[in-house]
Chimera marker file (.cmm) of the C-alpha trace (Angstrom):
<marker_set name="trace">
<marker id="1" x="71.766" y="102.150" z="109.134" r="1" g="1" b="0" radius="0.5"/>
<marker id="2" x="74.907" y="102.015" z="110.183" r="1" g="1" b="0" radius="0.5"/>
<marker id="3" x="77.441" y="99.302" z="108.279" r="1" g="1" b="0" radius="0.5"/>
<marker id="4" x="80.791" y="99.598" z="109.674" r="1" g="1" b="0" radius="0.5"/>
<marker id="5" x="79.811" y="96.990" z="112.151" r="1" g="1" b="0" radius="0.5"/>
<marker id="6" x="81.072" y="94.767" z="109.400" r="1" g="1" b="0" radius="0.5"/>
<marker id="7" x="84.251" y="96.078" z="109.463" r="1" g="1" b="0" radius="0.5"/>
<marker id="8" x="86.273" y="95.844" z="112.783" r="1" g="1" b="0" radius="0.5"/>
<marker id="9" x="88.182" y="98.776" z="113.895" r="1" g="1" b="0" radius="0.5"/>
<marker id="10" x="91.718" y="96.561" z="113.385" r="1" g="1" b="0" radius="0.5"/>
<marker id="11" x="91.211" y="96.478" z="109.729" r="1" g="1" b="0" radius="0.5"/>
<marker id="12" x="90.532" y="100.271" z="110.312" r="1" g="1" b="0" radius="0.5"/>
<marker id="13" x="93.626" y="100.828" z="112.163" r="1" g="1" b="0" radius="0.5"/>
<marker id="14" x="95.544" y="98.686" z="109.752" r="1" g="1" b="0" radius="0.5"/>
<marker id="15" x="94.328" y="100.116" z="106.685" r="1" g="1" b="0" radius="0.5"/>
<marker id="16" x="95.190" y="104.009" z="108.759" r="1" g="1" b="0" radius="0.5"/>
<marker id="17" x="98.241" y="102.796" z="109.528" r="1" g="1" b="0" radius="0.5"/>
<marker id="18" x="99.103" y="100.942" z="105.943" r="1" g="1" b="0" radius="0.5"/>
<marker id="19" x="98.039" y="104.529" z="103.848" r="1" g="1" b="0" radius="0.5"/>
<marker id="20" x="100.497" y="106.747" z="106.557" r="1" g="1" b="0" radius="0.5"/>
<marker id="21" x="103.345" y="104.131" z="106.080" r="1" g="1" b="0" radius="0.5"/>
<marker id="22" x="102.986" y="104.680" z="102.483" r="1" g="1" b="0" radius="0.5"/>
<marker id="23" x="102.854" y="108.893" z="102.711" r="1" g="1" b="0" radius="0.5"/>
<marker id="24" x="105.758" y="109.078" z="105.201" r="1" g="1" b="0" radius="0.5"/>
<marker id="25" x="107.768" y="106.689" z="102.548" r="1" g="1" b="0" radius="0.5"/>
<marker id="26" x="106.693" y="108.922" z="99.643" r="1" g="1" b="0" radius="0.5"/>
<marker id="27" x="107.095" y="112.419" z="101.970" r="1" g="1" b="0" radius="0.5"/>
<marker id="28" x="110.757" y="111.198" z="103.084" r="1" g="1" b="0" radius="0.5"/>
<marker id="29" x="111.911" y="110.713" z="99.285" r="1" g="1" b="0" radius="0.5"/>
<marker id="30" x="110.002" y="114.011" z="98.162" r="1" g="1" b="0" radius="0.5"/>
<marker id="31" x="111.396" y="115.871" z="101.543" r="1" g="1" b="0" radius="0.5"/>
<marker id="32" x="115.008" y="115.218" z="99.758" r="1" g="1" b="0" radius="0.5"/>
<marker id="33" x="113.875" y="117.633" z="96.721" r="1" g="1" b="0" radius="0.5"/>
<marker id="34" x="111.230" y="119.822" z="99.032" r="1" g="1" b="0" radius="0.5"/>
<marker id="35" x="110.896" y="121.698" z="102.047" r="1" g="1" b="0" radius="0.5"/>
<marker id="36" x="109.365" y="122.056" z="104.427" r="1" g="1" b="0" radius="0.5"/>
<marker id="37" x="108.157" y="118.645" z="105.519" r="1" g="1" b="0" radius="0.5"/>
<marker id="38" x="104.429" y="119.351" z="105.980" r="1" g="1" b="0" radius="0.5"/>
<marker id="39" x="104.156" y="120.072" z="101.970" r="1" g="1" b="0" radius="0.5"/>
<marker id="40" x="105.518" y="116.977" z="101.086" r="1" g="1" b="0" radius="0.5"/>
<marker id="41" x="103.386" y="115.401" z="104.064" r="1" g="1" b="0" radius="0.5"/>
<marker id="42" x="100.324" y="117.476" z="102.511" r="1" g="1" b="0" radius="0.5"/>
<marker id="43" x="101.429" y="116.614" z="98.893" r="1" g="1" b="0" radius="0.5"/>
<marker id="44" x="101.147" y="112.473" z="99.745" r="1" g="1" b="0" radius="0.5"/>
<marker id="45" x="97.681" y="113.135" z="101.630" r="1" g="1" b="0" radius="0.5"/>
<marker id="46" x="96.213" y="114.441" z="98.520" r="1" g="1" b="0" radius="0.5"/>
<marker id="47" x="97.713" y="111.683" z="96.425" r="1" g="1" b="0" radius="0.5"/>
<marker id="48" x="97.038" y="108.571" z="98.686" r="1" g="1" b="0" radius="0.5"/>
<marker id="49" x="93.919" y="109.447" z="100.491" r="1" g="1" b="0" radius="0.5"/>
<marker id="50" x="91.697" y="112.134" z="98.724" r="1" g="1" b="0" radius="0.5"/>
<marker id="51" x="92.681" y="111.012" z="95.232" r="1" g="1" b="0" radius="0.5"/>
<marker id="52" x="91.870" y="107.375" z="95.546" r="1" g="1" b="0" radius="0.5"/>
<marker id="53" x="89.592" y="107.669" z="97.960" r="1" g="1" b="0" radius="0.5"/>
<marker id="54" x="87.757" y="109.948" z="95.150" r="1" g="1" b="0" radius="0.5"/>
<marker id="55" x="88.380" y="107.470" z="92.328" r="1" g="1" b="0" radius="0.5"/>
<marker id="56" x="88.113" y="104.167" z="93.899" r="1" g="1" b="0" radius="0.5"/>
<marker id="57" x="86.249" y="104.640" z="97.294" r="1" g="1" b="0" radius="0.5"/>
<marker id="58" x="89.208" y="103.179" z="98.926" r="1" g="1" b="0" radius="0.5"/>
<marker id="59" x="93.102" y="103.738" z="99.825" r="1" g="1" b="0" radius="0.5"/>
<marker id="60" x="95.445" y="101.436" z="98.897" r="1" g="1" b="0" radius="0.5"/>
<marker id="61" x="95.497" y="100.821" z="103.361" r="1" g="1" b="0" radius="0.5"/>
<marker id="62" x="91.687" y="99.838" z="102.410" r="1" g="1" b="0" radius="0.5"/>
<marker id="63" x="92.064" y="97.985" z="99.468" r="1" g="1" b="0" radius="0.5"/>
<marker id="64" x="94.564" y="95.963" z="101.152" r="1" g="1" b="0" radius="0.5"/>
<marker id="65" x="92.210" y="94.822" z="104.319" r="1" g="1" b="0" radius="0.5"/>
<marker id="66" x="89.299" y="95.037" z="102.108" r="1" g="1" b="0" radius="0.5"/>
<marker id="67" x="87.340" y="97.960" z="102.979" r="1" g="1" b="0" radius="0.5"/>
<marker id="68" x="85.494" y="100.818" z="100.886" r="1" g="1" b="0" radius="0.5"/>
<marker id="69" x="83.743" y="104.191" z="101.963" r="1" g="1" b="0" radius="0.5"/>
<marker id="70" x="80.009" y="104.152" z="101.205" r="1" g="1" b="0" radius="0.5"/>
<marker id="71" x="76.908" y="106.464" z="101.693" r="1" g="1" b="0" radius="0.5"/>
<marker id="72" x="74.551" y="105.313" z="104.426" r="1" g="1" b="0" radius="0.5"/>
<marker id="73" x="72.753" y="103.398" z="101.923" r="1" g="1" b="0" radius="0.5"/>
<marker id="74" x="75.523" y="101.103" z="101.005" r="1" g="1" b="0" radius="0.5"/>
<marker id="75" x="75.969" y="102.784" z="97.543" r="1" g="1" b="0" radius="0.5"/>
<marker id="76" x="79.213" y="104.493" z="96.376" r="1" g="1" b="0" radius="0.5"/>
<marker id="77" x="79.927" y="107.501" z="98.669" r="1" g="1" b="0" radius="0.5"/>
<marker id="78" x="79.232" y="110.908" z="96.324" r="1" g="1" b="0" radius="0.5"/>
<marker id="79" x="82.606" y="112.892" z="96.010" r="1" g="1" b="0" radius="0.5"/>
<marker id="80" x="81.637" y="115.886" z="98.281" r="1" g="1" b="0" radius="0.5"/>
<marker id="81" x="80.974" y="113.211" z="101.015" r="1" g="1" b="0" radius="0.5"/>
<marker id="82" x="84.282" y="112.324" z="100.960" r="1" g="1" b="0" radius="0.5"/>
<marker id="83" x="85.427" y="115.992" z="100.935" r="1" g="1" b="0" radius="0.5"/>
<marker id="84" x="83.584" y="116.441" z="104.057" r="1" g="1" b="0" radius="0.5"/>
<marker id="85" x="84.744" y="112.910" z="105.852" r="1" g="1" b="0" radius="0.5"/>
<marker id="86" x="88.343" y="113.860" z="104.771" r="1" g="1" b="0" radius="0.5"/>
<marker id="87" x="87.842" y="117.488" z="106.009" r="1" g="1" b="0" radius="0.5"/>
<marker id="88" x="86.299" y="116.572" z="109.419" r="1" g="1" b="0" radius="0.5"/>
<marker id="89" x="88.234" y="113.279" z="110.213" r="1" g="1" b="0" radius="0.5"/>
<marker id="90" x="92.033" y="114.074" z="108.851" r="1" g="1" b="0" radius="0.5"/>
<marker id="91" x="91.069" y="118.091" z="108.966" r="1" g="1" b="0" radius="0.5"/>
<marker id="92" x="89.916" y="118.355" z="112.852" r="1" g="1" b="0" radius="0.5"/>
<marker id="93" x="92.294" y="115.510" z="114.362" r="1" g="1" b="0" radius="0.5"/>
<marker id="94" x="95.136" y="116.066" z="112.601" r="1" g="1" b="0" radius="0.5"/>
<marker id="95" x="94.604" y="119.606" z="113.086" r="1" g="1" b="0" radius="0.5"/>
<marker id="96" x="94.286" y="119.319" z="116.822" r="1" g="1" b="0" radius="0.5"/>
<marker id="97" x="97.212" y="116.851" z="117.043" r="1" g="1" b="0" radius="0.5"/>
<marker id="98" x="99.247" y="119.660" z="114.838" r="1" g="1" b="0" radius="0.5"/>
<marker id="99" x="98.090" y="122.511" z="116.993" r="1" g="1" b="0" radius="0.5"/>
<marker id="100" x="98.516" y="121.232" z="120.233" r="1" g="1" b="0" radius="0.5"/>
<marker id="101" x="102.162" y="119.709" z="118.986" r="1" g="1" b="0" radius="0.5"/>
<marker id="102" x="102.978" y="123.040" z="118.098" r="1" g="1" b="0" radius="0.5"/>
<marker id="103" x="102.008" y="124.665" z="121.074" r="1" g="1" b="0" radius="0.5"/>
<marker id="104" x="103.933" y="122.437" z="123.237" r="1" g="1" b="0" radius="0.5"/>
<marker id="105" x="106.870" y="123.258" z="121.014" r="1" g="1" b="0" radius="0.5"/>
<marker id="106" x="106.241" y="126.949" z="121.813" r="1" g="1" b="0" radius="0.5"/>
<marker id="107" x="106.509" y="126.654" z="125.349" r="1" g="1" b="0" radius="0.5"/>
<marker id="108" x="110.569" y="126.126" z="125.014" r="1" g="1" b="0" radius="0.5"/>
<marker id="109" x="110.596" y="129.760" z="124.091" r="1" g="1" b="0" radius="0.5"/>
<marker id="110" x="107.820" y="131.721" z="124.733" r="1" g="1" b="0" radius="0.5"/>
<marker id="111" x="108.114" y="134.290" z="126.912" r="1" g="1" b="0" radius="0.5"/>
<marker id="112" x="106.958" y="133.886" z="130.651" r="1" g="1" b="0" radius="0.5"/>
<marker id="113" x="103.558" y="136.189" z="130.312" r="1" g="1" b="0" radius="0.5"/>
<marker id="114" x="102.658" y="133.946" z="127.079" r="1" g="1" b="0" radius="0.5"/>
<marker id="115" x="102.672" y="130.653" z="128.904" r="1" g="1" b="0" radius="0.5"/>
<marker id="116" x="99.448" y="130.545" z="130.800" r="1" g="1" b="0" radius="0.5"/>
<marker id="117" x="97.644" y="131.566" z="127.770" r="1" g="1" b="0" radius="0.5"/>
<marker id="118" x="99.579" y="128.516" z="125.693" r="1" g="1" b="0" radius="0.5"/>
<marker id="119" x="98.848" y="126.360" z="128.741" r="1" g="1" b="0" radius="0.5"/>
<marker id="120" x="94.635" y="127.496" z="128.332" r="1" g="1" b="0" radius="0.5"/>
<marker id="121" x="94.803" y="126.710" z="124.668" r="1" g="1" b="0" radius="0.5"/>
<marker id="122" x="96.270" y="123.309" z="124.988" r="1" g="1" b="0" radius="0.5"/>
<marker id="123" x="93.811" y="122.290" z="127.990" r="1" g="1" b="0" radius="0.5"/>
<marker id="124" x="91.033" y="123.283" z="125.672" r="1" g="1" b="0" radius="0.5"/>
<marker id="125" x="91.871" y="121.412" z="122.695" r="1" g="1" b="0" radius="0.5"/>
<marker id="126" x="93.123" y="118.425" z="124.609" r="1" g="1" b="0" radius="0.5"/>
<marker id="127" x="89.223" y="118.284" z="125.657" r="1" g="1" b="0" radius="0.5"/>
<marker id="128" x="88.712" y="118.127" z="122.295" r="1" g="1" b="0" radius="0.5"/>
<marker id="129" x="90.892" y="115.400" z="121.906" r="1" g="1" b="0" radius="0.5"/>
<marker id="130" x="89.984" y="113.814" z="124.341" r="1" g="1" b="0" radius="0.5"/>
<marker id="131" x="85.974" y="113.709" z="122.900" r="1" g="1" b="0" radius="0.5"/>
<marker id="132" x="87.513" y="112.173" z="119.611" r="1" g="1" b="0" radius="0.5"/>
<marker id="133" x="89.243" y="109.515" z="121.762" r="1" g="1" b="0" radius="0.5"/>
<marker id="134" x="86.082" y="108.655" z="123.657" r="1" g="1" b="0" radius="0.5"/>
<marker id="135" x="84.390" y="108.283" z="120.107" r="1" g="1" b="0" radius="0.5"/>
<marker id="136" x="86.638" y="106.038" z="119.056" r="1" g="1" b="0" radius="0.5"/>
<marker id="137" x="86.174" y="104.171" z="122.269" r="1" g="1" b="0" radius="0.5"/>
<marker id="138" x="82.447" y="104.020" z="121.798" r="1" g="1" b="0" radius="0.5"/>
<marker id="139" x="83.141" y="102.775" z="118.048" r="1" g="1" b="0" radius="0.5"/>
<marker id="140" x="85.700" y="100.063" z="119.210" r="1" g="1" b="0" radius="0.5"/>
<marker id="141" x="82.894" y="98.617" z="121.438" r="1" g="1" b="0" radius="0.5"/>
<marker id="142" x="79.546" y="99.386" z="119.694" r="1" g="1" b="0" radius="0.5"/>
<marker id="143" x="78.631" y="97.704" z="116.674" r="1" g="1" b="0" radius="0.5"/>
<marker id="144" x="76.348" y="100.263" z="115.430" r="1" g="1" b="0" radius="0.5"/>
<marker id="145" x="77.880" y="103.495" z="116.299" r="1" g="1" b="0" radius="0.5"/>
<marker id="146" x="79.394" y="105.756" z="113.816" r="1" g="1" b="0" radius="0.5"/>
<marker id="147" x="82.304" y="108.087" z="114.211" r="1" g="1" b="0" radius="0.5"/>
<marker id="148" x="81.746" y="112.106" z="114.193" r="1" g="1" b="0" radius="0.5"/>
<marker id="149" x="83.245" y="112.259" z="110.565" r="1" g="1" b="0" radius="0.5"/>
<marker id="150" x="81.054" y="109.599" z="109.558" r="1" g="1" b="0" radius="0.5"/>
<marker id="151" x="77.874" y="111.012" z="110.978" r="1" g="1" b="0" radius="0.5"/>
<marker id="152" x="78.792" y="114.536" z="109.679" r="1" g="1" b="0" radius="0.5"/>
<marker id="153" x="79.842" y="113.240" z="105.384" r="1" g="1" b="0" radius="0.5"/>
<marker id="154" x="77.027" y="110.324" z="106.011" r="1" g="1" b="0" radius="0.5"/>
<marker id="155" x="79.550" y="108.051" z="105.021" r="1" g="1" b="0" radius="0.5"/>
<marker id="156" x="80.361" y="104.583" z="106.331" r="1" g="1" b="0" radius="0.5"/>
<marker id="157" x="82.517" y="101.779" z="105.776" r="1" g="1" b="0" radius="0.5"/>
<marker id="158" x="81.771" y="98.120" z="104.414" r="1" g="1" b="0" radius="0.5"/>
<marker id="159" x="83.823" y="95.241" z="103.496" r="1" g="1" b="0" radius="0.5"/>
<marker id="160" x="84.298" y="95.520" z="99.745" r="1" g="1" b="0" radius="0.5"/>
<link id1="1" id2="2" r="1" g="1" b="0" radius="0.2"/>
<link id1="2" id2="3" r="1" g="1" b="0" radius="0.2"/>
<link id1="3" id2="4" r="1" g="1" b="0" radius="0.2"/>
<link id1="4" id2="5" r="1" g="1" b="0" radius="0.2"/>
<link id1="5" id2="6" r="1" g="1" b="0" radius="0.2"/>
<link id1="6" id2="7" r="1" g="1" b="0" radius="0.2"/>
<link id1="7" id2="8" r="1" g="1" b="0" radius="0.2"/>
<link id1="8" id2="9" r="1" g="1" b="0" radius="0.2"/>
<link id1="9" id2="10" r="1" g="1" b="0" radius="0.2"/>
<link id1="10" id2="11" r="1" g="1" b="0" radius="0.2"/>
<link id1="11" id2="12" r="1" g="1" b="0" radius="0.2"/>
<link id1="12" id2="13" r="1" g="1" b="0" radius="0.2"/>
<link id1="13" id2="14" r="1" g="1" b="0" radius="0.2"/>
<link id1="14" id2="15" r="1" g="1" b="0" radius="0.2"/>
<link id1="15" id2="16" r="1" g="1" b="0" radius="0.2"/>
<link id1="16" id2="17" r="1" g="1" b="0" radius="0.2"/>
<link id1="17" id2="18" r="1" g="1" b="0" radius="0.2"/>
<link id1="18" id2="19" r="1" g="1" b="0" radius="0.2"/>
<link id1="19" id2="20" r="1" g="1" b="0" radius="0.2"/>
<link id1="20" id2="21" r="1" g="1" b="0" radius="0.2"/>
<link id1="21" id2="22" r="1" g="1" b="0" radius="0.2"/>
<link id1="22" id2="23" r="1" g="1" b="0" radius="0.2"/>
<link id1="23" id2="24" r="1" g="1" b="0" radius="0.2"/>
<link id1="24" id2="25" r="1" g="1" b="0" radius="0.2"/>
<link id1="25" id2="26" r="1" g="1" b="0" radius="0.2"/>
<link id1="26" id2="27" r="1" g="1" b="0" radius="0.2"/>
<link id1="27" id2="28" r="1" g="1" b="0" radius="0.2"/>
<link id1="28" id2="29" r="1" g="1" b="0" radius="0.2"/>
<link id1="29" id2="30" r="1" g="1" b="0" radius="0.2"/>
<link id1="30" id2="31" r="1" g="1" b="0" radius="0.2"/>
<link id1="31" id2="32" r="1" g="1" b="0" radius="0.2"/>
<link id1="32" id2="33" r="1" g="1" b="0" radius="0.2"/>
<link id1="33" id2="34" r="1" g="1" b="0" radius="0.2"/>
<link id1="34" id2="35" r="1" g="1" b="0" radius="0.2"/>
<link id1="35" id2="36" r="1" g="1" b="0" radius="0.2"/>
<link id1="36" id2="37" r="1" g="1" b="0" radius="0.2"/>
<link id1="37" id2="38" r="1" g="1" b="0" radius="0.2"/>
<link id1="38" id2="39" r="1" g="1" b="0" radius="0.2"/>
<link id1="39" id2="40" r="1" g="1" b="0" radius="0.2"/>
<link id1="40" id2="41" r="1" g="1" b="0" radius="0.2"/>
<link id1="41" id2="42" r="1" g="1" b="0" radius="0.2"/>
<link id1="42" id2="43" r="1" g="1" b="0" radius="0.2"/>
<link id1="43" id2="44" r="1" g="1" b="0" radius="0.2"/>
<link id1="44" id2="45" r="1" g="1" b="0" radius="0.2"/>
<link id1="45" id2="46" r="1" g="1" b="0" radius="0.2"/>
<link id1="46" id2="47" r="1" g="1" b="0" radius="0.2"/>
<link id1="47" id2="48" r="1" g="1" b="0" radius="0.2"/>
<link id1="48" id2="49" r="1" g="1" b="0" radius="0.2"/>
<link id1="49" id2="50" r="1" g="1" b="0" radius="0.2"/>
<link id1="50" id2="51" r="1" g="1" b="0" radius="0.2"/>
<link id1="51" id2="52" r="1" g="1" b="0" radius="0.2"/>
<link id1="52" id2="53" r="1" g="1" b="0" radius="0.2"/>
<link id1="53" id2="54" r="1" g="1" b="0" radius="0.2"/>
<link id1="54" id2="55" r="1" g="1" b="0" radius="0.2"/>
<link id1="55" id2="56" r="1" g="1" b="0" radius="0.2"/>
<link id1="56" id2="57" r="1" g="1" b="0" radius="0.2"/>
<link id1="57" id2="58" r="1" g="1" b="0" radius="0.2"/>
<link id1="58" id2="59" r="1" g="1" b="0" radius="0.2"/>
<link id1="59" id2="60" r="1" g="1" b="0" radius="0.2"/>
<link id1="60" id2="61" r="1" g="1" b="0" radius="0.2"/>
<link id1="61" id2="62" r="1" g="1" b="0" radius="0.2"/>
<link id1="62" id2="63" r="1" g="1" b="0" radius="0.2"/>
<link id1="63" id2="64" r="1" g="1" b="0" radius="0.2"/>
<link id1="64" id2="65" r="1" g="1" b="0" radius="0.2"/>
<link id1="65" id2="66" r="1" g="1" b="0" radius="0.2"/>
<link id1="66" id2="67" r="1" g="1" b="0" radius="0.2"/>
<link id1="67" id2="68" r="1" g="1" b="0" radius="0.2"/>
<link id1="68" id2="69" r="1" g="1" b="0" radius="0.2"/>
<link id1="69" id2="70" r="1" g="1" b="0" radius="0.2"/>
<link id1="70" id2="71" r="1" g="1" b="0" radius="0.2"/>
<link id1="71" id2="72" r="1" g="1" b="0" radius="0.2"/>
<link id1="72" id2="73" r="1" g="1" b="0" radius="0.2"/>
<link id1="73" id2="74" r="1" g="1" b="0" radius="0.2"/>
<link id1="74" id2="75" r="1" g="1" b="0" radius="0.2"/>
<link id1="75" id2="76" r="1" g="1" b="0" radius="0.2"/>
<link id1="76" id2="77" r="1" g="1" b="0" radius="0.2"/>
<link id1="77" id2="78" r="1" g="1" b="0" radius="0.2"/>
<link id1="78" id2="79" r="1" g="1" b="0" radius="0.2"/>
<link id1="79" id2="80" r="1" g="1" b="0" radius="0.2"/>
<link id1="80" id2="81" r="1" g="1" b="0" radius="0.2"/>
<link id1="81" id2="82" r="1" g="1" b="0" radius="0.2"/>
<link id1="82" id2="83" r="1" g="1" b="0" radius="0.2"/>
<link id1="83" id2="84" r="1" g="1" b="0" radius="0.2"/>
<link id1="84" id2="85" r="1" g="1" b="0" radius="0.2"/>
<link id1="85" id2="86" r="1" g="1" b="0" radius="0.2"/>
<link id1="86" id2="87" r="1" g="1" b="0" radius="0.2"/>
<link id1="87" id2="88" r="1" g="1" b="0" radius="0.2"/>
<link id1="88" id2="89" r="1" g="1" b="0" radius="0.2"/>
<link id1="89" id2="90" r="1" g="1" b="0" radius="0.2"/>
<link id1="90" id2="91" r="1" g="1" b="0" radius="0.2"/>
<link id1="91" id2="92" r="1" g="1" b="0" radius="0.2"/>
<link id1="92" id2="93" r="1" g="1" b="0" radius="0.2"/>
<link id1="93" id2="94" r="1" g="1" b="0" radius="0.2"/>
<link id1="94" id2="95" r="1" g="1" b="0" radius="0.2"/>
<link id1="95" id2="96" r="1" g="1" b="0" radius="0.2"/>
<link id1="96" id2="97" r="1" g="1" b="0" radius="0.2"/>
<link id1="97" id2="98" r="1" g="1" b="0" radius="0.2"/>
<link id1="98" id2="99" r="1" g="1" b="0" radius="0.2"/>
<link id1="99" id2="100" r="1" g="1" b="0" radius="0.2"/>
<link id1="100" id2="101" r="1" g="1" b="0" radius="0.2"/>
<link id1="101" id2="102" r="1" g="1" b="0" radius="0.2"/>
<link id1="102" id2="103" r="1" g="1" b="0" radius="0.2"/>
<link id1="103" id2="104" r="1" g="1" b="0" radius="0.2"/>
<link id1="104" id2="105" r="1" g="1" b="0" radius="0.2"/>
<link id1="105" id2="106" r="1" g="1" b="0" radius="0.2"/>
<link id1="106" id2="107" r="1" g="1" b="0" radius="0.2"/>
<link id1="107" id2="108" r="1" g="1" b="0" radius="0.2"/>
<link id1="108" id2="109" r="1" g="1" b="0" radius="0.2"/>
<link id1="109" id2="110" r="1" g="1" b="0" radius="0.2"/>
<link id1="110" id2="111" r="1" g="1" b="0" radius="0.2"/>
<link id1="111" id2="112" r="1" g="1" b="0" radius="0.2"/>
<link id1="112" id2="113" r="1" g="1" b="0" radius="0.2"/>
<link id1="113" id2="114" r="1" g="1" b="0" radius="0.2"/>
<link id1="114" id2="115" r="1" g="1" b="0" radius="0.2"/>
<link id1="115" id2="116" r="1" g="1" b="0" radius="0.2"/>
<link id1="116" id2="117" r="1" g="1" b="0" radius="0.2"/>
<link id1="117" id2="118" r="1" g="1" b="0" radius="0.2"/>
<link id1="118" id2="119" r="1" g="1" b="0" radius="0.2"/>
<link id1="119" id2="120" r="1" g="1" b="0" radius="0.2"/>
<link id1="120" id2="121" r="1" g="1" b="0" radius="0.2"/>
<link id1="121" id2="122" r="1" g="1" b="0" radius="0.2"/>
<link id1="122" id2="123" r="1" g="1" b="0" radius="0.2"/>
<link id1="123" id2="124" r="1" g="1" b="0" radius="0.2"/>
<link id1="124" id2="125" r="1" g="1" b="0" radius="0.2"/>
<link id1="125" id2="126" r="1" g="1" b="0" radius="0.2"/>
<link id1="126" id2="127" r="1" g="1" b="0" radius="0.2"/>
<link id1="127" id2="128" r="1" g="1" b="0" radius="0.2"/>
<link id1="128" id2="129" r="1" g="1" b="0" radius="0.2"/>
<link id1="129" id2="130" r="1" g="1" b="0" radius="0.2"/>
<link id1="130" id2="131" r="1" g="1" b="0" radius="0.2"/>
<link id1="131" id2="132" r="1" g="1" b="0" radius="0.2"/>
<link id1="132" id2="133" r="1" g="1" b="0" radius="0.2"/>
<link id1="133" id2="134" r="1" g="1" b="0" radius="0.2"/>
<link id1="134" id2="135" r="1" g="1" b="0" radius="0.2"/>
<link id1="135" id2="136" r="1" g="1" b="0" radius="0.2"/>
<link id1="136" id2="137" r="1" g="1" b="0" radius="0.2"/>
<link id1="137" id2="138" r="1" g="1" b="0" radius="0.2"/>
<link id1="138" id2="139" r="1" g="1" b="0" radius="0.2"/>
<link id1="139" id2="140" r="1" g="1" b="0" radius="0.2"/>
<link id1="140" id2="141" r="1" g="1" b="0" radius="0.2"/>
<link id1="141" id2="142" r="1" g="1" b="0" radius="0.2"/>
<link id1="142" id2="143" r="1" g="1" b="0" radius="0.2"/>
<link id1="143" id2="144" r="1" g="1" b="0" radius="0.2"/>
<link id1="144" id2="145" r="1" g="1" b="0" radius="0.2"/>
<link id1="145" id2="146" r="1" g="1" b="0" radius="0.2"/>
<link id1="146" id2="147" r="1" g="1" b="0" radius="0.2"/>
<link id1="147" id2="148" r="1" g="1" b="0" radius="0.2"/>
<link id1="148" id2="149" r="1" g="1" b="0" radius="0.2"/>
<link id1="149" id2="150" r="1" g="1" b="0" radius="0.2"/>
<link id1="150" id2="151" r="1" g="1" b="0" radius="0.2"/>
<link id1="151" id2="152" r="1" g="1" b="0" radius="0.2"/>
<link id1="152" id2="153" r="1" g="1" b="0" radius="0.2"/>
<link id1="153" id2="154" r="1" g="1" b="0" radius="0.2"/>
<link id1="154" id2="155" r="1" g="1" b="0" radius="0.2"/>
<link id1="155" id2="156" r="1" g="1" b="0" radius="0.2"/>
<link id1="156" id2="157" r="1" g="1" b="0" radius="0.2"/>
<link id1="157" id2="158" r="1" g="1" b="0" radius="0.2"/>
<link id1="158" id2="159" r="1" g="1" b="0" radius="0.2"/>
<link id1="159" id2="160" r="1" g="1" b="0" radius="0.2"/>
</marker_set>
């Protein structure tokens, strides 16, 4: 049964947007002490996502808009289904996002022979992209439809 139907996908977006306000705050003051960027970016992910999604089954993004990860029974989502949600949704998106960012970055200065094969690997993940866009799509207009990295941890989201 699927209960994010309860919670709209603004108070997803919100609480998204309200926990990466908060880790590019934290990564800007660590990124004065540390570099490279990503670490500090990868240091605040494991602080204000997995580590309070693991102890509290919510962000502080969720906690403000009221929102908590559950199993598909409404209980407390297990810690390994959070793992895998985490994995898949931040893992496989922000992964593609990274990859394809850094490929485009490449094509400034790669040589001439390496740019079709740069151009095939972007047009292939951008599909990819593209299939997590439509699934977000399908979740912004279906009211029973869970997203791939729901489906895959069996997690879901409720209002808490």
């Amino acid at each position: 049964m699927a209960l994010s139907h309860n919670v709209s996908p603004v108070r997803r977006i919100v609480a998204l947007a309200s926990d990466w306000i908060i880790i590019s705050i934290f990564s800007s003051i660590l990124g004065i002490f540390v570099k490279p960027e990503w670490i500090t970016t990868a240091i605040g992910f494991v602080i204000f996502i997995l580590a309070f999604e693991l102890m509290k089954q919510q962000t502080i993004g969720m906690r403000l808009v009221h929102i908590r990860i559950v199993n598909r029974d409404g209980q407390d989502a297990s810690r390994v289904q959070i793992l895998v949600r985490n994995l898949f949704g931040y893992g496989i998106i922000g992964g593609l996002f990274a990859t394809v960012g850094r490929l485009l970055d490449m094509t400034a200065t790669a040589p001439y022979n390496q740019l079709t094969t740069i151009f095939h690997l972007v047009l292939v993940l951008s599909f990819f992209l593209l299939l997590v866009f439509v699934d977000l799509l399908i979740d912004w207009f279906s009211k029973k439809h869970l997203l791939f990295f729901e489906w895959l941890s069996r997690t879901d989201t409720k209002p808490a």
